[in-house]
C-alpha positions as CSV (number, residue, x, y, z in Angstrom):
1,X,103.9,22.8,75.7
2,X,107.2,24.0,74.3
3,X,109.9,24.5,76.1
4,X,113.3,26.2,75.2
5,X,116.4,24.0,76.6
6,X,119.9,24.7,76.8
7,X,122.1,23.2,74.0
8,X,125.5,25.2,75.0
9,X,128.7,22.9,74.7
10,X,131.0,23.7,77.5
11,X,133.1,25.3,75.6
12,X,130.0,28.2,74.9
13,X,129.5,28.0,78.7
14,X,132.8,29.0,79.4
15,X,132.7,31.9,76.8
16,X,129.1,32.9,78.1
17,X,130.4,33.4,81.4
18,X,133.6,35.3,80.3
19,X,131.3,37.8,78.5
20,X,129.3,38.1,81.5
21,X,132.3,38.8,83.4
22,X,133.5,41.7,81.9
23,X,130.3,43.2,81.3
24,X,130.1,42.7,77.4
25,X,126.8,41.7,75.5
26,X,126.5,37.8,74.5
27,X,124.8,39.9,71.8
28,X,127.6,40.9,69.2
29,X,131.3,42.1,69.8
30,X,132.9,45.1,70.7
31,X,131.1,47.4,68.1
32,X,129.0,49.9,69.5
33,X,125.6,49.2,70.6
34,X,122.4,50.7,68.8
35,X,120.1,52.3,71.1
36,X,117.9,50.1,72.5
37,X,114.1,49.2,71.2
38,X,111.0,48.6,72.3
39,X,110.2,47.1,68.9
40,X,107.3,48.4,66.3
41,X,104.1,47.2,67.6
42,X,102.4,45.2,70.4
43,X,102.5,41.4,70.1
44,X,99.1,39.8,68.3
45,X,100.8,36.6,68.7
46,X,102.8,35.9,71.4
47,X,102.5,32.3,72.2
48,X,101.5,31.2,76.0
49,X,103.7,28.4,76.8
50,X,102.4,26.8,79.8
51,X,99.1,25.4,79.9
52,X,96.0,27.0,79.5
53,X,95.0,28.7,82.7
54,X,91.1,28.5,82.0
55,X,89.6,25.2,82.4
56,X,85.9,24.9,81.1
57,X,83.1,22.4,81.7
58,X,81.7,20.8,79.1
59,X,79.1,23.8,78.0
60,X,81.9,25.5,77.4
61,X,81.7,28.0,80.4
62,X,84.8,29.2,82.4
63,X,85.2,27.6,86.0
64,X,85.5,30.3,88.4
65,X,88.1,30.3,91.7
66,X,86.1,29.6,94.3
67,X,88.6,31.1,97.0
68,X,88.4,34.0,98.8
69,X,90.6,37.2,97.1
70,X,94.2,37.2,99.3
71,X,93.8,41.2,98.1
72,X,91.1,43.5,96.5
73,X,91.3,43.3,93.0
74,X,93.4,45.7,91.1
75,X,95.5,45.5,94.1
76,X,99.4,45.7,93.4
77,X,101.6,42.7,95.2
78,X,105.0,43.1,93.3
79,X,106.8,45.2,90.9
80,X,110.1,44.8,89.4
81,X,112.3,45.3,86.4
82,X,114.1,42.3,85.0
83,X,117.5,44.0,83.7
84,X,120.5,42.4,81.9
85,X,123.9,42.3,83.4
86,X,124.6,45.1,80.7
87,X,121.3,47.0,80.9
88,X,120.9,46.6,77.6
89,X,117.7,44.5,77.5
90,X,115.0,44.8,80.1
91,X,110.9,44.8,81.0
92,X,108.8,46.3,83.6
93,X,106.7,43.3,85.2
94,X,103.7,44.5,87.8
95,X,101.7,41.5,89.4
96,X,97.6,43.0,90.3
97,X,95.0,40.6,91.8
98,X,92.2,40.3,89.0
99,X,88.7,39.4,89.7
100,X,89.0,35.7,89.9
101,X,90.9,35.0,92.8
102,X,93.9,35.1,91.1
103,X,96.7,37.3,89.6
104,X,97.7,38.8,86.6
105,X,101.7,40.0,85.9
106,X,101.1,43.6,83.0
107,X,104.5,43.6,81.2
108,X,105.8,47.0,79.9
109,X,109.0,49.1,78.9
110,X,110.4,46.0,77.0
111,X,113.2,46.8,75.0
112,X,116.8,45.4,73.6
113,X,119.4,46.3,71.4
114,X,119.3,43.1,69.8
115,X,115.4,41.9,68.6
116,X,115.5,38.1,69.1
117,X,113.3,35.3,70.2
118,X,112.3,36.0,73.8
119,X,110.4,34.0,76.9
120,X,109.3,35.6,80.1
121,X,108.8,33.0,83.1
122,X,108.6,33.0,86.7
123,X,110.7,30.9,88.9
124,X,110.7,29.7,92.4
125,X,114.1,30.2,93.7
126,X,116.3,33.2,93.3
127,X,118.1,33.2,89.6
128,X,121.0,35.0,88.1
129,X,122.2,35.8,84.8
130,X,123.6,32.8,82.9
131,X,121.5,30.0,84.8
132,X,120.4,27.5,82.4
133,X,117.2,25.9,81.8
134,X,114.4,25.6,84.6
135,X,112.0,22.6,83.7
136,X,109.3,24.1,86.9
137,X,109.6,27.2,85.9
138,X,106.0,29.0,85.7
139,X,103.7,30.3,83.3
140,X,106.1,30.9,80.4
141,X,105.3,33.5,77.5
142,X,107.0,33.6,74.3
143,X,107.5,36.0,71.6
144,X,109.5,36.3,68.1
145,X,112.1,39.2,67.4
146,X,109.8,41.2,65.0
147,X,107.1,41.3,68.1
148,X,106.6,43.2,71.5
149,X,106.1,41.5,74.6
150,X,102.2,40.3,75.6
151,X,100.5,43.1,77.8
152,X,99.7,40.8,80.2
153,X,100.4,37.1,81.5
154,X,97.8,34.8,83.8
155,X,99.4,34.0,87.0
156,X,96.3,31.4,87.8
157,X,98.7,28.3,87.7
158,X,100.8,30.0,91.3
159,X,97.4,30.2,92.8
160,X,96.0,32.5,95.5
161,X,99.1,33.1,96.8
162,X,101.6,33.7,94.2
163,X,104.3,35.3,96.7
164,X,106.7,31.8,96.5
165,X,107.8,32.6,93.2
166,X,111.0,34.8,93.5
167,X,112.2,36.0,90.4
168,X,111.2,36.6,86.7
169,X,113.8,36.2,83.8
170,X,114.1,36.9,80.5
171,X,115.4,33.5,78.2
172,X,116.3,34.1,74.6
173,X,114.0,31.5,73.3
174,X,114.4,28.7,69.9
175,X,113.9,30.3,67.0
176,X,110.8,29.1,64.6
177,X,113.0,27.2,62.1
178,X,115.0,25.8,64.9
179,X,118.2,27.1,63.7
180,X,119.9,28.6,66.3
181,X,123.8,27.7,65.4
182,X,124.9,31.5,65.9
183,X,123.1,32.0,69.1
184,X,125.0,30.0,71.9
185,X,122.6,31.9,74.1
186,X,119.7,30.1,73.9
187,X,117.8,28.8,77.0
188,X,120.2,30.9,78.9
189,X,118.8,33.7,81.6
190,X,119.3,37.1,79.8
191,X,117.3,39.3,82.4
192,X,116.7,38.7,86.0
193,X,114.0,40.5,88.4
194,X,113.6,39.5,92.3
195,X,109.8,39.7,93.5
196,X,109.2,40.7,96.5
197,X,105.3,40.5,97.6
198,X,102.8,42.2,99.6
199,X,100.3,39.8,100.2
200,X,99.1,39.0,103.3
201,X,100.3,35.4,104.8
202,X,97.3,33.6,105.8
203,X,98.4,31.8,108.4
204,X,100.7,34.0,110.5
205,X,100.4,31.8,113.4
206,X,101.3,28.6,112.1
207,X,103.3,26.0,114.0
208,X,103.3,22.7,112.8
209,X,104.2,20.3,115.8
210,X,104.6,15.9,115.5
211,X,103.2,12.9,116.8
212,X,104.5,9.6,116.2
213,X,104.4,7.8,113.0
214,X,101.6,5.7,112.1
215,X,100.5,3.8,109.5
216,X,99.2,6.2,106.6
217,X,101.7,8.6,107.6
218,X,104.8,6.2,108.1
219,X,107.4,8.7,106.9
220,X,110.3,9.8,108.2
221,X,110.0,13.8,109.5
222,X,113.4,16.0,109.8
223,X,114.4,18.9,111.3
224,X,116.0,22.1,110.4
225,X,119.6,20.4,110.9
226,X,118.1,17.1,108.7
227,X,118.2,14.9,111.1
228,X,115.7,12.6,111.4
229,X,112.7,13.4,114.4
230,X,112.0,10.4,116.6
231,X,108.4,10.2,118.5
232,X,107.1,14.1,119.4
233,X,110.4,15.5,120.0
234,X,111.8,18.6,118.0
235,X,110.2,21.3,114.9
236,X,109.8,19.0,112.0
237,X,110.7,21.7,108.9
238,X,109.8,18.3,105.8
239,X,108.2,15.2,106.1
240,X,109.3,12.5,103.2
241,X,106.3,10.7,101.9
242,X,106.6,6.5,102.5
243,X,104.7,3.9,100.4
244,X,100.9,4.0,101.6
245,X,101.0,7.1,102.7
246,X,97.6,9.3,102.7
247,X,96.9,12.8,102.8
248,X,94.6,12.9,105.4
249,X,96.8,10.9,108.2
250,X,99.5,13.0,107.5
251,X,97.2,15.6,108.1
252,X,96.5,14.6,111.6
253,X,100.0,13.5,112.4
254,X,101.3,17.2,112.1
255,X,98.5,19.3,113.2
256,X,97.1,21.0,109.6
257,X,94.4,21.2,107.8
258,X,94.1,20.4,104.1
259,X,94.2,24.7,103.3
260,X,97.9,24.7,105.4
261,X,99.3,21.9,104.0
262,X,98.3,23.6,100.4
263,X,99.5,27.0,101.3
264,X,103.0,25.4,102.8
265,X,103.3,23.3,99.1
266,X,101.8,25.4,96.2
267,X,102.7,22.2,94.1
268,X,102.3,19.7,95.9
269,X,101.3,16.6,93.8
270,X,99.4,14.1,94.9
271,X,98.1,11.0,93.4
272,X,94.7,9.4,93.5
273,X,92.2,8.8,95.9
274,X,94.2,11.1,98.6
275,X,97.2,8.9,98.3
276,X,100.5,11.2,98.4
277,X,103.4,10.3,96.1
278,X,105.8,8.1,97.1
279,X,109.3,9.7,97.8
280,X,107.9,13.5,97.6
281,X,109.2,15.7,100.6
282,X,106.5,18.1,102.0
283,X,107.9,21.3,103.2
284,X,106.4,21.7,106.9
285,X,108.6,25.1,107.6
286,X,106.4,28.5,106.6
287,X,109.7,30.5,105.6
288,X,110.8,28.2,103.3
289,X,107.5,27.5,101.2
């Protein structure tokens, strides 16, 4: 996996931010813009830069999503543009269930007035123009300056429910040769787009509740104010995994099933043999997954 990190000194984050400021283009000085470009020609080699979203047995065949379709297919869940602070470099990103389970995001209407390495990736919190590098961001695409963006990205990795990513941002990506001395830029969000879904929550009704801790499920729970919950008393909103702790008892010590607790942490890690990892919080609170 490649990934495109920030190597501004302070002293190029301070004049980044002054150009975004006064509305100026990190892109070149005070001459006039050229109009901007959609490039020459689709990409035929835009490079995917998460991992592959097909996984296949071992006869080579493609495993399927077993899960029921959130949507129909073809469906359309979000739509936005991703814009620069000047409007000078933007794309057109539409998210449509496919018929796998899943989601694809069609990219069109990319231009710039400056052709340079670009990445596309989605994010899970809100972003603005000049954030730096996100190391969870989602199922980043890359392309070089002489190429269009891809027609279409997989959105497999968010799952059946893609709607807890919020934005998608443009990131001026390294170049090939790695030599990117005269663009301070790089790894910095160009282009930002909110996404707002339309996909129906699962589990409207949801309300986790507590019982006391136990052993498999020792952890301490917190409220919205984070203070700690003692016994059955208060709305526990994240639950802080302990040593020992296993999926299944903490299951049962707030009320879900496996599919909840899934929905309410779309990347949720756990370890082996249904041991959760140690130190993780669990997001219990619906609005906030």
């Amino acid at each position: 996996m490649h990934h495109v990190r920030t190597t501004t000194t302070a002293a190029t984050g301070t004049l980044l931010a002054a150009l975004l400021l006064t509305g100026c283009t990190a892109f070149g000085g005070d001459d006039p813009l050229p109009t901007p470009t959609g490039h020459a020609a689709p990409s035929g080699t835009a490079t995917p830069l998460g991992d592959d979203d097909s996984k296949s047995d071992t006869d080579g065949t493609a495993e399927t999503v077993t899960e029921r379709q959130a949507v129909p297919t073809g469906t359309v869940v979000a739509e936005t543009d991703a814009v620069s602070a000047s409007g000078e470099t933007a794309i057109h990103v539409r998210v449509l269930a496919n018929d796998r389970g899943t989601f694809d995001a069609h990219l069109s209407g990319y231009r710039t007035t400056r052709p340079q390495p670009m990445a596309l990736e989605f994010r899970r919190g809100a972003a603005e123009p000049g954030d730096g590098w996100d190391g969870a961001a989602l199922d980043r695409v890359a392309w070089t300056a002489d190429e269009q963006a891809p027609a279409t990205v997989s959105l497999a990795d968010a799952g059946t429910h893609p709607d807890w990513l919020r934005s998608v941002v443009l990131v001026p990506a390294q170049s090939v040769d790695g030599d990117d001395t005269d663009r301070p830029w790089v790894g910095t969000v160009l282009a930002v787009g909110a996404l707002r879904w339309s996909i129906p929550n699962p589990y409207p009704d949801l309300r986790v509740t507590t019982s006391v801790a136990r052993p498999g499920a020792y952890g301490y729970a917190f409220d919205a104010s984070d203070q700690v919950l003692a016994g059955t008393d208060g709305t526990p909103v994240r639950y802080r995994v302990t040593k020992g702790d296993d999926r299944t008892t903490v299951l049962e010590r707030f009320g879900l099933t496996s599919e909840e607790l899934d929905w309410l942490n779309p990347r949720l890690e756990d370890s082996s043999r249904d041991r959760l990892v140690e130190g993780v919080d669990i997001n219990l609170d619906p609005a906030s997954r």
